[in-house]
C-alpha positions in Angstrom: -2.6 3.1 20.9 -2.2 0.4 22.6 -2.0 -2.4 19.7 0.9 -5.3 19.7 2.8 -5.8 16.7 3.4 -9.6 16.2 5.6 -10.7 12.9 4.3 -13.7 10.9 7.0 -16.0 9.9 5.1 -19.5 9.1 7.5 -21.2 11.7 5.6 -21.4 14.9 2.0 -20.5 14.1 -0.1 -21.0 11.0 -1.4 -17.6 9.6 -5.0 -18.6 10.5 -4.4 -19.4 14.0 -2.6 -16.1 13.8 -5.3 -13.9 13.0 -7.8 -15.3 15.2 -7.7 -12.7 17.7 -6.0 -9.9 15.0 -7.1 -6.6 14.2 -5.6 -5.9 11.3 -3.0 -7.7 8.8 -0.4 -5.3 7.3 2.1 -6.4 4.3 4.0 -4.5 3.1 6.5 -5.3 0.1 5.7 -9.2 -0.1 8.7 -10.7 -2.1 6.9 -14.3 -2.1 3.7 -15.0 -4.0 0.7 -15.7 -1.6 -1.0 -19.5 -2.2 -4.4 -19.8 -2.4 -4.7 -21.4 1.0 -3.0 -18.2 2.5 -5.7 -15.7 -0.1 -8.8 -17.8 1.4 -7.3 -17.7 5.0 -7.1 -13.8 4.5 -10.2 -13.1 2.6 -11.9 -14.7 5.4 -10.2 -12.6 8.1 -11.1 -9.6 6.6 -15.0 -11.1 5.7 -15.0 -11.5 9.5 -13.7 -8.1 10.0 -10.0 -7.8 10.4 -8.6 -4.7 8.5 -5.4 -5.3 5.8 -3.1 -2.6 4.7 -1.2 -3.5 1.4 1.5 -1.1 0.4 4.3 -1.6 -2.1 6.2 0.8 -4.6 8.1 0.2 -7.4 11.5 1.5 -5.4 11.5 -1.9 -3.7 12.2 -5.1 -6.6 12.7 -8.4 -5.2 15.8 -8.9 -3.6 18.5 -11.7 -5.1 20.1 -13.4 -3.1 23.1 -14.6 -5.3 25.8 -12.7 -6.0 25.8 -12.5 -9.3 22.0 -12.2 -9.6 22.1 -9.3 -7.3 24.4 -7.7 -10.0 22.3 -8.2 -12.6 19.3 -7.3 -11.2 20.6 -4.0 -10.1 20.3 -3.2 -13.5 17.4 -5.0 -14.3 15.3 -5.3 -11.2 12.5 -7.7 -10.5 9.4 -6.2 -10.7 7.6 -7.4 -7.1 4.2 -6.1 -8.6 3.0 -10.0 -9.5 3.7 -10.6 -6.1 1.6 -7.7 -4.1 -1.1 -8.2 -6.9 -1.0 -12.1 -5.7 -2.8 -10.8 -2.7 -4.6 -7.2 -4.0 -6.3 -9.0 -6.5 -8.5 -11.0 -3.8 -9.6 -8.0 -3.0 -10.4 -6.1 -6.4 -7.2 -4.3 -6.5 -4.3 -4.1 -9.0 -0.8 -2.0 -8.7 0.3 -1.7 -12.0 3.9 -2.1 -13.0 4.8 2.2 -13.6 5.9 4.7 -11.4 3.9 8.5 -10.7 6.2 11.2 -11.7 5.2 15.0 -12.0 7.2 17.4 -13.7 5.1 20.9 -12.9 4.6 20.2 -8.7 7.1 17.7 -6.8 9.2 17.6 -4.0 12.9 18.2 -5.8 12.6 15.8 -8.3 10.0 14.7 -10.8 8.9 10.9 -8.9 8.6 12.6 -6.1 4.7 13.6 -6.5 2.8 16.1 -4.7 -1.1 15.1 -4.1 -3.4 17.3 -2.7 -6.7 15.6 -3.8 -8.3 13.6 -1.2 -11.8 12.4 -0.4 -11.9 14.7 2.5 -14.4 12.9 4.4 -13.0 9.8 5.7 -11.2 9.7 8.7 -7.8 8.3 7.0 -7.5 11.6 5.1 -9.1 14.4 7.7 -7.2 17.2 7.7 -4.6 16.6 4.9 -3.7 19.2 2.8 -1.1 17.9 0.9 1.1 14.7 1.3 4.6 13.2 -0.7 5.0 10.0 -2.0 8.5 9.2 -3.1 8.1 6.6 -5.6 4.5 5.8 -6.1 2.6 2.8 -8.2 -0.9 3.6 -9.6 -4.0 1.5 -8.4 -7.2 0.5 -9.8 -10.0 -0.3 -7.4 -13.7 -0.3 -7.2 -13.5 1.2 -4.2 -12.8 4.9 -2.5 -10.1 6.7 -4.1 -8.1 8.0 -0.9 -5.2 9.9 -2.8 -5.8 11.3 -6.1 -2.8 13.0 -8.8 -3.5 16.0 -11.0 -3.3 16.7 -14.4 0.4 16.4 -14.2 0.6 13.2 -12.3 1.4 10.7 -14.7 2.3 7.3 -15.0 5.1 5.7 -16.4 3.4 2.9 -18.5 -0.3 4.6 -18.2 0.1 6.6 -21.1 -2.5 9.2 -21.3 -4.1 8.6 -18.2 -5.4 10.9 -15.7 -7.0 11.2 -11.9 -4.2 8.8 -11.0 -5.0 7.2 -7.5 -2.1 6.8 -5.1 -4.4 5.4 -2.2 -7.6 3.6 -2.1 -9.9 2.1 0.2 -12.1 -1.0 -0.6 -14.2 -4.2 0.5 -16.4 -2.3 2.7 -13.6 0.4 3.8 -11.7 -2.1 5.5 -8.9 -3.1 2.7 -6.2 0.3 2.4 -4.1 0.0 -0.5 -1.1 2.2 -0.8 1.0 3.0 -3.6 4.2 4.0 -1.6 6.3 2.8 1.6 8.6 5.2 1.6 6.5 8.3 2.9 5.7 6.4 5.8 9.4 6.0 7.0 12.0 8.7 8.5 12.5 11.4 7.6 10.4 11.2 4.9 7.1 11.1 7.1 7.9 14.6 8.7 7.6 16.2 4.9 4.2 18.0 4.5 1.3 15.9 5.3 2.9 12.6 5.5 3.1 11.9 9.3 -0.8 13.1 9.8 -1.6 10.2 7.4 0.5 7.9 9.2 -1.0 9.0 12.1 -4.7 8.8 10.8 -3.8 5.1 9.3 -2.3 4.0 12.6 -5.6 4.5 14.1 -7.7 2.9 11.3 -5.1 -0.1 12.1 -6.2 -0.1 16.2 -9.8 0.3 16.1 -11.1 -2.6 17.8 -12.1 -5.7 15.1 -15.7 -5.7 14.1 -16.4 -9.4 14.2 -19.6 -10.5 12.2 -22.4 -12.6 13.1 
């Protein structure tokens, strides 16, 4: 598509210089809470239209680095959810701390949900007809509801709740949120829908920045 993929690291260039010239931002599993400096810095990249994709899912906890920490926490993992939310928030979106499971319509096993809801006219979900995330957080947004569970999708923690969203779209379509990682890696992106919604979000990510007056 003709986009370069640059990796922040903090070491050479500061994240503003950074995105001057930017389409888009993508994070994806943060482990280290963002600082307001770094919020403002990307609030206003994305006020001046650069695009951000945020995706985390509850199979990826903050890694420990010690030994024994490690140990523990593969037992008791450390939720990473404070972390993405350090950033989604900004933006009117919150991953809450559960997992989607499904017992009546998954892929093999009950966290592995099936969604075949979509709001059918935006060009992230054309011509989906049914995707697999493999571990997926529930959002709450104000905006567009991209990916939507059943009656059977429920959440862990979320008890009761219903029309579960998976995916959502937000601050004037240009903030994607995603529930799930892993349905955008092999092999799990060939399974059903998966790699025309990689595809269709890889496109969203090189569309040429609409910079504001």
């Amino acid at each position: 598509r003709g986009a370069t993929v640059a990796t922040y690291t903090g070491a050479d260039w500061s994240l503003e210089e950074q995105l001057i010239d930017a389409t888009a931002l993508v994070v994806v599993a943060p482990s280290i809470p963002y600082s307001a400096d770094e919020r403002a810095i990307i609030a206003q990249f994305v006020d001046d239209g650069g695009l951000l994709l945020l995706a985390a899912d509850p199979t990826r906890p903050i890694p420990e680095d010690d030994e024994y920490a490690s140990f523990y926490s593969a037992f008791f993992p450390t939720s990473a959810v404070p972390v993405i939310n350090s950033l989604a928030g900004t933006f009117g979106v919150i991953y809450y701390d559960d997992y989607l499971y499904n017992l009546e319509d998954n892929e093999g096993n009950y966290r592995n949900v099936r969604f075949d809801t979509f709001d059918r006219e935006n060009p992230l979900t054309k011509g989906l007809k049914t995707v697999v995330f493999f571990g997926c957080h529930s959002l709450q947004s104000e905006g567009d509801s991209l990916v939507v569970g059943d009656d059977d999708t429920h959440s862990s923690v979320r008890t009761g709740g219903t029309d579960m969203t998976a995916a959502t779209l937000t601050s004037g379509d240009q903030v994607l949120a995603l529930g799930d990682i892993t349905f955008l890696t092999p092999p799990y992106h060939t399974v059903e829908d998966n790699d025309r919604f990689r595809s269709n979000i890889a496109d969203w990510l090189a569309a040429d920045r609409r910079f504001r007056d």
